[in-house]
Predicted model as a PDB file, atoms N, CA, C, CB and O in Angstrom, pLDDT in the B-factor column:
MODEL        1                                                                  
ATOM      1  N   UNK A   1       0.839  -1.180   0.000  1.00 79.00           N  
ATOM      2  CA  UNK A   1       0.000   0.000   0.000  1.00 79.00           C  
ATOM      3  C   UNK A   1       0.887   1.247   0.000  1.00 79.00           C  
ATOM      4  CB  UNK A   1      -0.956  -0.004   1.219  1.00 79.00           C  
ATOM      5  O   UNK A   1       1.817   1.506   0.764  1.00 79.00           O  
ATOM      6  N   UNK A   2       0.461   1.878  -0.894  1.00 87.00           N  
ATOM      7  CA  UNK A   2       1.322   3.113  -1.006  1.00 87.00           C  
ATOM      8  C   UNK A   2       0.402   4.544  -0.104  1.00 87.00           C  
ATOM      9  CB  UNK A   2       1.564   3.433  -2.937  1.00 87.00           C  
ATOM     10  O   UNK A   2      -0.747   4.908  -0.352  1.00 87.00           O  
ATOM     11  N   UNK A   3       1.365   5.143   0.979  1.00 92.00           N  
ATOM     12  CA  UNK A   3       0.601   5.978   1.603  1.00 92.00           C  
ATOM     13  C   UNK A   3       2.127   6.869   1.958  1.00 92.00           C  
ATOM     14  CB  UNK A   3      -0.506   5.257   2.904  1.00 92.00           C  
ATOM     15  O   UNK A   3       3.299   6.623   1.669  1.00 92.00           O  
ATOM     16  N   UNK A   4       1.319   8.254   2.890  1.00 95.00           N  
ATOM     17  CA  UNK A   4       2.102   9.322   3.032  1.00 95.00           C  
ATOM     18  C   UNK A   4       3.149   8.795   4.068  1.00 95.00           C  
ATOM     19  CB  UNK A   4       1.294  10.599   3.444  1.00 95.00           C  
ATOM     20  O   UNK A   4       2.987   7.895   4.892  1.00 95.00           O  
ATOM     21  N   UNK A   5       4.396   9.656   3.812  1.00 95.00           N  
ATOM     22  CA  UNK A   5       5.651   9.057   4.605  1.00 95.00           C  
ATOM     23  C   UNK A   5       6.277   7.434   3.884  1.00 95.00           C  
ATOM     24  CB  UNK A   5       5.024   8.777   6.412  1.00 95.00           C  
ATOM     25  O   UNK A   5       7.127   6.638   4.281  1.00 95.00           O  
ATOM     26  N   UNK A   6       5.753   7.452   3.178  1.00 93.00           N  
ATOM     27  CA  UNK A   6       6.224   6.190   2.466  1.00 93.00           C  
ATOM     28  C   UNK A   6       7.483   6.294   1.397  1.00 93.00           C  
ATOM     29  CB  UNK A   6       4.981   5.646   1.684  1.00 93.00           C  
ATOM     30  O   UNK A   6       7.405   7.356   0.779  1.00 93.00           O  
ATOM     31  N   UNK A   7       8.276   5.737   1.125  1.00 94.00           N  
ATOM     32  CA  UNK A   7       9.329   6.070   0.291  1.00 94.00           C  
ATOM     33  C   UNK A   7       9.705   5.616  -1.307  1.00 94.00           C  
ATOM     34  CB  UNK A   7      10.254   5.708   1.033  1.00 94.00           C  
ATOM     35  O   UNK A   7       9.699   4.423  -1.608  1.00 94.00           O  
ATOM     36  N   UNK A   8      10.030   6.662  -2.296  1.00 95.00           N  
ATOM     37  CA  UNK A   8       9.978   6.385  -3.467  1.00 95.00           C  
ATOM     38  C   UNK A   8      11.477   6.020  -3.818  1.00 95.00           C  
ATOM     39  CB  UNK A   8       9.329   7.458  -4.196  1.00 95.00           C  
ATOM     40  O   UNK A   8      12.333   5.964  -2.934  1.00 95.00           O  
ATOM     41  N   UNK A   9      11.774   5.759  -5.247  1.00 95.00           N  
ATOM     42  CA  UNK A   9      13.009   5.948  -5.625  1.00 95.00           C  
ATOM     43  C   UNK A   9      12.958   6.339  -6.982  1.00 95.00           C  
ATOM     44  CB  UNK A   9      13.802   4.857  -5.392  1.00 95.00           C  
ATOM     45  O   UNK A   9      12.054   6.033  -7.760  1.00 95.00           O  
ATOM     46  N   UNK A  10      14.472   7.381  -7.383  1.00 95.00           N  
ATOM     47  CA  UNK A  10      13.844   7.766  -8.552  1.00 95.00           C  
ATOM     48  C   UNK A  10      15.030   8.509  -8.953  1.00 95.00           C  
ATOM     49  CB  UNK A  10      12.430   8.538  -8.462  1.00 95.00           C  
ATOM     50  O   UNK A  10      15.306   9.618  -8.495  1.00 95.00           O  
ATOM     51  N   UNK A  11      16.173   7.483 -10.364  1.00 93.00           N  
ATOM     52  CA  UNK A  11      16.879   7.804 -10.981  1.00 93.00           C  
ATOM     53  C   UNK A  11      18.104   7.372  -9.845  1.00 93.00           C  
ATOM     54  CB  UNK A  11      16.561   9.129 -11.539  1.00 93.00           C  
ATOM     55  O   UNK A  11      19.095   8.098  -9.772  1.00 93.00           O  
ATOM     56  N   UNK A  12      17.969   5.954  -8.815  1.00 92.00           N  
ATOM     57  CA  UNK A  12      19.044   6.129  -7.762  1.00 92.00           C  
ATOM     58  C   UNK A  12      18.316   6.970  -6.441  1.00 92.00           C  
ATOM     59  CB  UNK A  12      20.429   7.047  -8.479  1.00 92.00           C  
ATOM     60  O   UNK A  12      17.939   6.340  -5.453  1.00 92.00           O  
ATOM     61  N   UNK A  13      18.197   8.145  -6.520  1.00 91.00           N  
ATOM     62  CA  UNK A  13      17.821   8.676  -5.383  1.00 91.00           C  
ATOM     63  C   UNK A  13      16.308   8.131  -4.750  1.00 91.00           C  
ATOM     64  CB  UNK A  13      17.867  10.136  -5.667  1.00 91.00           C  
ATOM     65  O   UNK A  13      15.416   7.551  -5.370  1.00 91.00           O  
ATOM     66  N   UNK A  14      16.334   8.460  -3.531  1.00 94.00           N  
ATOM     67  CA  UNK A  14      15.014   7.950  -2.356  1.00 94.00           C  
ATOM     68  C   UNK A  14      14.702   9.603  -1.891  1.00 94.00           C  
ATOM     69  CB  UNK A  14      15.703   6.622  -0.574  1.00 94.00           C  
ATOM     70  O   UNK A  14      15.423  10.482  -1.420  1.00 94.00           O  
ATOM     71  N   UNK A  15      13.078   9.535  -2.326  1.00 94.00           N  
ATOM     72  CA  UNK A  15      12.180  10.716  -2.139  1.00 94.00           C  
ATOM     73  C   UNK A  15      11.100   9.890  -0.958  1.00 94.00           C  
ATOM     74  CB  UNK A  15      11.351  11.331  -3.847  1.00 94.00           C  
ATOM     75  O   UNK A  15      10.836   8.711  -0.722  1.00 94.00           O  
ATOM     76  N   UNK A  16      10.745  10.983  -0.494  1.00 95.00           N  
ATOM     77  CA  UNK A  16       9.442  10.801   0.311  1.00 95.00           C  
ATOM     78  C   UNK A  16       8.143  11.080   0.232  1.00 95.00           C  
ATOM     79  CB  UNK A  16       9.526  11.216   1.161  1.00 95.00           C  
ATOM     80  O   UNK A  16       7.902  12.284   0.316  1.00 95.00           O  
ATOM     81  N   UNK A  17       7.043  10.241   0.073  1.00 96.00           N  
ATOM     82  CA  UNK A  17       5.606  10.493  -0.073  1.00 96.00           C  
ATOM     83  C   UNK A  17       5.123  11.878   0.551  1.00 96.00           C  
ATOM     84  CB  UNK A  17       4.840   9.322   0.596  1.00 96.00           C  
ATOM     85  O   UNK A  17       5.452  11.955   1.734  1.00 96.00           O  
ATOM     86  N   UNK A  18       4.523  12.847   0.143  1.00 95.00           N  
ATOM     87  CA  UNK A  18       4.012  14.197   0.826  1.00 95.00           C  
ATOM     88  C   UNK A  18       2.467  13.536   1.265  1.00 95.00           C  
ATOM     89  CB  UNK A  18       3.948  15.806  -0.437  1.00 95.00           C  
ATOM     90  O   UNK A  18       2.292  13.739   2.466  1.00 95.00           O  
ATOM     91  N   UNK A  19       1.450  12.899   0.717  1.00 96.00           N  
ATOM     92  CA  UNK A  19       0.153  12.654   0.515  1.00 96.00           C  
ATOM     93  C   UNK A  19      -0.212  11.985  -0.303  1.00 96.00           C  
ATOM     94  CB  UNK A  19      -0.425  13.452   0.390  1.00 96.00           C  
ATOM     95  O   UNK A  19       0.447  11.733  -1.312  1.00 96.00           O  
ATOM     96  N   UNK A  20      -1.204  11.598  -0.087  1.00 95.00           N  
ATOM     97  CA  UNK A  20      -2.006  10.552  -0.948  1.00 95.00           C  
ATOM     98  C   UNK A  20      -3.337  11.081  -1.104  1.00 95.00           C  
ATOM     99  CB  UNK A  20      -2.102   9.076  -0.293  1.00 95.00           C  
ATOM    100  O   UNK A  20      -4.072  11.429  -0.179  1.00 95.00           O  
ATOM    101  N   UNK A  21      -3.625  11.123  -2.450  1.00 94.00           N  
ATOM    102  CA  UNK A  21      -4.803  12.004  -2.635  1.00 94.00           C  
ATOM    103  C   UNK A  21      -6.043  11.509  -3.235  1.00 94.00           C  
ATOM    104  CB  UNK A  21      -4.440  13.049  -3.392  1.00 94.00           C  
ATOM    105  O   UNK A  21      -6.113  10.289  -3.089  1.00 94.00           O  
ATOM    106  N   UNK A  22      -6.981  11.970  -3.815  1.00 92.00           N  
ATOM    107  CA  UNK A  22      -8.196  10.736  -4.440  1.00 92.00           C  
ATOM    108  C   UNK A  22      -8.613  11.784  -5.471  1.00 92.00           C  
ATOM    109  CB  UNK A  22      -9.784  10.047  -3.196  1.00 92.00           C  
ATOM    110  O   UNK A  22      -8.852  12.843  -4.890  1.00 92.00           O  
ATOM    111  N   UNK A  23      -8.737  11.846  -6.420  1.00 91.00           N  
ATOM    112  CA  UNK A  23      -9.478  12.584  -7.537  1.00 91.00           C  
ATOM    113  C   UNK A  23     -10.060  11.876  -8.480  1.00 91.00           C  
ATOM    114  CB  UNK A  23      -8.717  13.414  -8.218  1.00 91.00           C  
ATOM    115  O   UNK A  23      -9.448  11.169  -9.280  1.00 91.00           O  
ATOM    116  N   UNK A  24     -11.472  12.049  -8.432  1.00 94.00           N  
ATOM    117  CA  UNK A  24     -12.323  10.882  -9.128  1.00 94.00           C  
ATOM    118  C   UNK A  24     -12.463   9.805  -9.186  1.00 94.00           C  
ATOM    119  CB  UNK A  24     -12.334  10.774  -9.930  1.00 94.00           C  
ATOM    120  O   UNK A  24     -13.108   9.118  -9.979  1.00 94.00           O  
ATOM    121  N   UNK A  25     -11.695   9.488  -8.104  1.00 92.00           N  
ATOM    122  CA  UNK A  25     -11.665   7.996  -7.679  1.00 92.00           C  
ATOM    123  C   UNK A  25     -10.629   7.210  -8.141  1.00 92.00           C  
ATOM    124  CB  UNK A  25     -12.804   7.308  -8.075  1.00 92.00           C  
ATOM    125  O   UNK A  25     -10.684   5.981  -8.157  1.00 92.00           O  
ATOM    126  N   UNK A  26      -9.393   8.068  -8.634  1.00 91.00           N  
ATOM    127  CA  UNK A  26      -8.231   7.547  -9.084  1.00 91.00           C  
ATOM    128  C   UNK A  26      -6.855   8.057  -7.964  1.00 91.00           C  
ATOM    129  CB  UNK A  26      -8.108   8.094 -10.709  1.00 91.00           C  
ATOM    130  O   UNK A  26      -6.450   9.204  -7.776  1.00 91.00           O  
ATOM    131  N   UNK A  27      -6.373   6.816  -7.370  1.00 90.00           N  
ATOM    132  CA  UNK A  27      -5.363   7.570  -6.166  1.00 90.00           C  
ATOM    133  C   UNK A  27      -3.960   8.128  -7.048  1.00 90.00           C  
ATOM    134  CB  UNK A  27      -4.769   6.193  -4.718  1.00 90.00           C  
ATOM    135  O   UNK A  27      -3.458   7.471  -7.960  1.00 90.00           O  
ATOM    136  N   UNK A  28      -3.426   9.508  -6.568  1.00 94.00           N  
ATOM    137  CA  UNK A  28      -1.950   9.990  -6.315  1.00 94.00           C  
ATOM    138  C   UNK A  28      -1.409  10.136  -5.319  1.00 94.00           C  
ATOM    139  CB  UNK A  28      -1.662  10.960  -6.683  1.00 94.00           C  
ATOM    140  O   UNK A  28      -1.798  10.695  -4.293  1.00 94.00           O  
ATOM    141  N   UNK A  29      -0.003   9.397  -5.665  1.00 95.00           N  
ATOM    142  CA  UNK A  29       1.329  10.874  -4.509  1.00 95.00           C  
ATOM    143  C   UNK A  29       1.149  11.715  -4.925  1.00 95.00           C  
ATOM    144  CB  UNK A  29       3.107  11.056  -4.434  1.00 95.00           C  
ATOM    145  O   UNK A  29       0.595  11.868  -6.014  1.00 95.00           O  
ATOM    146  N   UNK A  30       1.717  12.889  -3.914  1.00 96.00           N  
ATOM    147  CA  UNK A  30       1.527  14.220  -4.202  1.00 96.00           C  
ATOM    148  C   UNK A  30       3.108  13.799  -3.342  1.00 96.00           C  
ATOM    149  CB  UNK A  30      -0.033  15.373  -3.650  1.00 96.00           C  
ATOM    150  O   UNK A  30       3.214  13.137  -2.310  1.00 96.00           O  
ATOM    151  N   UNK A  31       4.239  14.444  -4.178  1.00 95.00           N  
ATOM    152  CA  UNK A  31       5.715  15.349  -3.645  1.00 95.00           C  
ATOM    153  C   UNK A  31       6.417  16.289  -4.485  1.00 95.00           C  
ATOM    154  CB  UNK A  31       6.910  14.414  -3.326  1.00 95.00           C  
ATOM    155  O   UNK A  31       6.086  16.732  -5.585  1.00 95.00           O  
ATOM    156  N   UNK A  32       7.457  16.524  -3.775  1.00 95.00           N  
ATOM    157  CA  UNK A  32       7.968  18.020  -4.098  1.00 95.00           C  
ATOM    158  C   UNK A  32       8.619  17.570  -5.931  1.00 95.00           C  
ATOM    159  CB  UNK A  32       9.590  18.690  -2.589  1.00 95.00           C  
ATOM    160  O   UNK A  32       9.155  16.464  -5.869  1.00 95.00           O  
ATOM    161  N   UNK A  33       8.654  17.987  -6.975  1.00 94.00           N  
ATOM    162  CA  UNK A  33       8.596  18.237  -8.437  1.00 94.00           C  
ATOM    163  C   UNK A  33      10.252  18.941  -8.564  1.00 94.00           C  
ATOM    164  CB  UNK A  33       7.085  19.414  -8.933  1.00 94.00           C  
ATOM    165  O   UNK A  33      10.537  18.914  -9.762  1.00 94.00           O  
ATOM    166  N   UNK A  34      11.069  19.368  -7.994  1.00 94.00           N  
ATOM    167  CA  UNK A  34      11.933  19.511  -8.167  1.00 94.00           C  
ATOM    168  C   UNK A  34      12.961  18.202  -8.574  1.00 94.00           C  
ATOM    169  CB  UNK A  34      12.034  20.199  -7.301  1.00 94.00           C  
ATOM    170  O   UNK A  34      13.806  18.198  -9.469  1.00 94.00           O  
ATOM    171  N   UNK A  35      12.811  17.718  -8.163  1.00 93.00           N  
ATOM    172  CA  UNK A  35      13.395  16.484  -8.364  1.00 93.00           C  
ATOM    173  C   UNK A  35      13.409  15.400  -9.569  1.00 93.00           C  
ATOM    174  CB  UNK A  35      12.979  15.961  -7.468  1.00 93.00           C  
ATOM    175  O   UNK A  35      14.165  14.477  -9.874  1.00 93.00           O  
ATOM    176  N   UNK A  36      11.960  16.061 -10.225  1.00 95.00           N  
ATOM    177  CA  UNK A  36      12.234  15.109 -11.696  1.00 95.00           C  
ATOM    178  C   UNK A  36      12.225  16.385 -13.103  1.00 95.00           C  
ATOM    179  CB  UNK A  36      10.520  13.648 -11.969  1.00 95.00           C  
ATOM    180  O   UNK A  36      12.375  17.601 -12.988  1.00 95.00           O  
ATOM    181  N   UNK A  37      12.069  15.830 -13.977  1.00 94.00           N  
ATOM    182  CA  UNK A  37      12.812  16.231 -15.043  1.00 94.00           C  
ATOM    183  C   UNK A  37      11.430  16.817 -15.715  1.00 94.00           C  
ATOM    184  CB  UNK A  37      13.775  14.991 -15.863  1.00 94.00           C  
ATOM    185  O   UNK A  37      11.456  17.782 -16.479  1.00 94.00           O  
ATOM    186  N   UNK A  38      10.295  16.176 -15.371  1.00 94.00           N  
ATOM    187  CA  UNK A  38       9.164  16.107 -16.048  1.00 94.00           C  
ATOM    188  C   UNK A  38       7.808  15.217 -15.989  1.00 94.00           C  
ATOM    189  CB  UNK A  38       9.606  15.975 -16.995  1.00 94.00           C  
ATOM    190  O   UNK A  38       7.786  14.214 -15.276  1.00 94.00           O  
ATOM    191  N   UNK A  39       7.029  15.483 -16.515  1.00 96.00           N  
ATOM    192  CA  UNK A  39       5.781  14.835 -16.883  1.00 96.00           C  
ATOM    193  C   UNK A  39       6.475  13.649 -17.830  1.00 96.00           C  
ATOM    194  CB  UNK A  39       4.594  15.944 -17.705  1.00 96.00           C  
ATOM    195  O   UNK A  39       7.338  13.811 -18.693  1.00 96.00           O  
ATOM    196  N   UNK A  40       5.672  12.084 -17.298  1.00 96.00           N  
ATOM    197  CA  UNK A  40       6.497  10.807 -18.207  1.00 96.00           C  
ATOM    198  C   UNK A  40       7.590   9.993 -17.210  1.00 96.00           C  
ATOM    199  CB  UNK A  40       7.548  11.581 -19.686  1.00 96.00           C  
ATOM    200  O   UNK A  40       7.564   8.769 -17.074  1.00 96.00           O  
ATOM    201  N   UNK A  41       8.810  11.116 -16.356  1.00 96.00           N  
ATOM    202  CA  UNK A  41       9.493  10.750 -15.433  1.00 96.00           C  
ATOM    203  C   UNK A  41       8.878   9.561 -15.024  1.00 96.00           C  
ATOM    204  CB  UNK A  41       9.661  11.678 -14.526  1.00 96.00           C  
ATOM    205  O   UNK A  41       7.660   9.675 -14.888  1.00 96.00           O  
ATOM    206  N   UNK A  42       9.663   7.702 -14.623  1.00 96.00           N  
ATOM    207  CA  UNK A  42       9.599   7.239 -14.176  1.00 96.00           C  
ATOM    208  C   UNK A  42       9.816   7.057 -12.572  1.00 96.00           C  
ATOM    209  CB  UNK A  42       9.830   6.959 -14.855  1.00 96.00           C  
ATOM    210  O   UNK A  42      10.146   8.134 -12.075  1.00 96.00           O  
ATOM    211  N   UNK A  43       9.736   6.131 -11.735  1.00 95.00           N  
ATOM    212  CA  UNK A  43      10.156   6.161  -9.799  1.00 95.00           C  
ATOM    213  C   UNK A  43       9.498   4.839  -9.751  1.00 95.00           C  
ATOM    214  CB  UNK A  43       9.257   7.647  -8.413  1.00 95.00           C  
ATOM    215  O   UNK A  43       8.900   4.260 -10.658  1.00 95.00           O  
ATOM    216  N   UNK A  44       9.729   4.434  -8.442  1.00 95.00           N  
ATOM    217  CA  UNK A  44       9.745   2.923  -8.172  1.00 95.00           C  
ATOM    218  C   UNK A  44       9.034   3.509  -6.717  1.00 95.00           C  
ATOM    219  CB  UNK A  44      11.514   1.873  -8.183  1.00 95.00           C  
ATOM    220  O   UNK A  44       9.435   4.629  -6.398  1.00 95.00           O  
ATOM    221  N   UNK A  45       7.887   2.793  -5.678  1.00 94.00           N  
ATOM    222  CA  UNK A  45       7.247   2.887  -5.251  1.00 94.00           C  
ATOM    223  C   UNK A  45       6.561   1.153  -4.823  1.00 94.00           C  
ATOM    224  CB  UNK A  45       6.801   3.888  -5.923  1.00 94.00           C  
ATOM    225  O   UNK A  45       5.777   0.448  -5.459  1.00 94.00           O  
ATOM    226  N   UNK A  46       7.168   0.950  -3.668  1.00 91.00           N  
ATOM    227  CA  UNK A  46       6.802  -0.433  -2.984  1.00 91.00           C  
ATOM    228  C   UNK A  46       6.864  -1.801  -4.729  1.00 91.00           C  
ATOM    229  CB  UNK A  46       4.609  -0.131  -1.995  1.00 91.00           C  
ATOM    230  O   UNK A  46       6.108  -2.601  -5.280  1.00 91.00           O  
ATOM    231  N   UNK A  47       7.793  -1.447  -4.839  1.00 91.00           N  
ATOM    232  CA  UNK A  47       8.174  -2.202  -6.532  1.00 91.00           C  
ATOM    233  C   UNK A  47       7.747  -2.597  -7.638  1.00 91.00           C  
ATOM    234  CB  UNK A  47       8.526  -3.084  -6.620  1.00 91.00           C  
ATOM    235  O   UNK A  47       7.915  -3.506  -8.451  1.00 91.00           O  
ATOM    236  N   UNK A  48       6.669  -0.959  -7.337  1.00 92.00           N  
ATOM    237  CA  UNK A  48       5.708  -0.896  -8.383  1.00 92.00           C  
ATOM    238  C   UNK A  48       6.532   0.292  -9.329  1.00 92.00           C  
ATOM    239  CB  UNK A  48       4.026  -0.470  -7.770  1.00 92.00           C  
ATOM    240  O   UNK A  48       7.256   1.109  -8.761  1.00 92.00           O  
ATOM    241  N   UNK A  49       6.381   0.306 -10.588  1.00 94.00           N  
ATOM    242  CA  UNK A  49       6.989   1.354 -11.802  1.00 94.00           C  
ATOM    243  C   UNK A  49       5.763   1.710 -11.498  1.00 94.00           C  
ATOM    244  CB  UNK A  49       7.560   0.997 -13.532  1.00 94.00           C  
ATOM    245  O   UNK A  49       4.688   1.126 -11.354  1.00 94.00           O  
ATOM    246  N   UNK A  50       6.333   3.315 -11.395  1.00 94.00           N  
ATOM    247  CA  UNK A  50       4.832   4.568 -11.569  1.00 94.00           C  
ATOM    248  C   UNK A  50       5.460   5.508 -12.582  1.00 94.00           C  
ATOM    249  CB  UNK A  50       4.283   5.722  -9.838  1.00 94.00           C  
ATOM    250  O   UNK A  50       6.632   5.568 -12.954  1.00 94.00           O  
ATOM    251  N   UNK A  51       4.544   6.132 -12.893  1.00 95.00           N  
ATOM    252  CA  UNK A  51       5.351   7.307 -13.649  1.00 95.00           C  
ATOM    253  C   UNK A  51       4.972   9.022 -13.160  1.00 95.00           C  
ATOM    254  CB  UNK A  51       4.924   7.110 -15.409  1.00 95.00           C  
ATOM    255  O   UNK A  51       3.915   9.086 -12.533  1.00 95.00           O  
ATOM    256  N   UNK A  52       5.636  10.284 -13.350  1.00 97.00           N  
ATOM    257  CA  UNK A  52       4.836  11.328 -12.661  1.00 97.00           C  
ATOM    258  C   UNK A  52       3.681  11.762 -14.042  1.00 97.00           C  
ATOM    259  CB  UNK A  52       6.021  12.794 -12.024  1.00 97.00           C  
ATOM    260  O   UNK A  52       3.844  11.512 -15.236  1.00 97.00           O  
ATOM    261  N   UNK A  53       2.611  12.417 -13.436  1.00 96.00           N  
ATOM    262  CA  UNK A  53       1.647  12.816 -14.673  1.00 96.00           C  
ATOM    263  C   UNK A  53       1.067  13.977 -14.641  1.00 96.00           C  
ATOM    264  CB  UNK A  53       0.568  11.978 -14.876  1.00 96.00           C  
ATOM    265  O   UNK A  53       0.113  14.351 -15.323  1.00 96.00           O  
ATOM    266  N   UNK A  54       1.890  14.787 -13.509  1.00 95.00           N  
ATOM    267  CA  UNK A  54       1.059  16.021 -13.592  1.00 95.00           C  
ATOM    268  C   UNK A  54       2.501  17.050 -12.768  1.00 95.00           C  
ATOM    269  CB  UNK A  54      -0.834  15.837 -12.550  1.00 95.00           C  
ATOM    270  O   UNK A  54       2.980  16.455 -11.803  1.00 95.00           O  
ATOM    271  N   UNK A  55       2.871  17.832 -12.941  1.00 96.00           N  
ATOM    272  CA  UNK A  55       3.812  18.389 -12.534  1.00 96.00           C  
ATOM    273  C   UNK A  55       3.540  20.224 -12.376  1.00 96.00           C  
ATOM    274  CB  UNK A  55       4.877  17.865 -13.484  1.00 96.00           C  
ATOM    275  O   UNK A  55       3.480  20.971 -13.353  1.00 96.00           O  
ATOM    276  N   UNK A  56       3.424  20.614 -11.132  1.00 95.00           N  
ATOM    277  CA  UNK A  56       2.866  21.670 -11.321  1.00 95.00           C  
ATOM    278  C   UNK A  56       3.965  22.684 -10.104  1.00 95.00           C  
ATOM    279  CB  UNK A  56       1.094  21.446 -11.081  1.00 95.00           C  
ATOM    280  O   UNK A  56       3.996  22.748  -8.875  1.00 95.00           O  
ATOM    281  N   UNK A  57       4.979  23.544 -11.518  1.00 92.00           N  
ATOM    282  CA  UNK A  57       5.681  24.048 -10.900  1.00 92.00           C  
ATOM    283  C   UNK A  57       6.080  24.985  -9.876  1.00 92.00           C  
ATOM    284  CB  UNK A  57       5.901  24.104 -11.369  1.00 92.00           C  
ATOM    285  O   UNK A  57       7.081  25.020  -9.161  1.00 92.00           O  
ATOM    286  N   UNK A  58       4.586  26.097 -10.011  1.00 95.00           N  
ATOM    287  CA  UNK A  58       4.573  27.168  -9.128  1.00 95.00           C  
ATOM    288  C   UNK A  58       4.528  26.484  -7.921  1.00 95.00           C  
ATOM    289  CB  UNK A  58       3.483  28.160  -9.312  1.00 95.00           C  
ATOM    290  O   UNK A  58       4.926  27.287  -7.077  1.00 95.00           O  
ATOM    291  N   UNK A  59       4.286  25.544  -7.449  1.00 96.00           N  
ATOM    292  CA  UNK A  59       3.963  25.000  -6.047  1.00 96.00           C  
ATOM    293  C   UNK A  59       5.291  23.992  -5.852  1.00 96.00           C  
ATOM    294  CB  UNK A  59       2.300  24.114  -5.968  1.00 96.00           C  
ATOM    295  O   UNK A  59       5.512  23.551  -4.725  1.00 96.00           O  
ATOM    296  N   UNK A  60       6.014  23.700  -6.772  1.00 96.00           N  
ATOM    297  CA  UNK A  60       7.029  22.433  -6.570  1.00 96.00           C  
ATOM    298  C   UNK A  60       6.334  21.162  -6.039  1.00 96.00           C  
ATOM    299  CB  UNK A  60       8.224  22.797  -5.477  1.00 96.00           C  
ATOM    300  O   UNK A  60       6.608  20.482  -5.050  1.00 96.00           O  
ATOM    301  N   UNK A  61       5.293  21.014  -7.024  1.00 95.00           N  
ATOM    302  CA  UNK A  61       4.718  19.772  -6.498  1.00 95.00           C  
ATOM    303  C   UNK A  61       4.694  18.587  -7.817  1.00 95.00           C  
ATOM    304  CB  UNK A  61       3.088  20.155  -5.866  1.00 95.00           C  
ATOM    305  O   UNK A  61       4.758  18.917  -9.001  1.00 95.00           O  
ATOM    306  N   UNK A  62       4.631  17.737  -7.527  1.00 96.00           N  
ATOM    307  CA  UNK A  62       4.272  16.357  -8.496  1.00 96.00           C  
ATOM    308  C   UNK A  62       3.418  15.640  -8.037  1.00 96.00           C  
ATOM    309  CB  UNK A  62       5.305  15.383  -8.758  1.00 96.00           C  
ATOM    310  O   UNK A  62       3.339  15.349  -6.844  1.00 96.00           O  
ATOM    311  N   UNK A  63       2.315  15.080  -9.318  1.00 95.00           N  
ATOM    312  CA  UNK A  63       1.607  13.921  -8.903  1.00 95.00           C  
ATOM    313  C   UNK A  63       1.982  12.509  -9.545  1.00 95.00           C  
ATOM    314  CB  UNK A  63       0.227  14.199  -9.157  1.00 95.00           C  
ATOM    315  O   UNK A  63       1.379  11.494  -9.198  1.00 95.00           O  
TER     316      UNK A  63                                                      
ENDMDL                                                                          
END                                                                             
């Protein structure tokens, strides 16, 4: 189960879950967006491949 405080990995480095969110009934992480390159960016998550899909810079956030 992927939840907040939980730990990602991504490109080598280990990020940390900010939240877990629900929009339309489809779950995201929500963390800080500095860290990847982009929308598409792959991360590893309890050894599941996720990818980021929403990247929204004014806030330094990723979903």
């Amino acid at each position: 189960m992927i939840k907040a405080g939980s730990s990602f990995f991504h490109n080598g480095k280990r990020g940390t879950i900010g939240a877990v969110i629900s929009l339309k009934g489809v779950l995201y992480m929500v963390t800080v967006s500095h860290i990847f390159r982009g929308e598409g960016d792959r991360l590893t998550v309890n050894g599941m491949r996720l990818f980021v899909t929403r990247i929204l810079k004014d806030h330094n956030l990723a979903l």
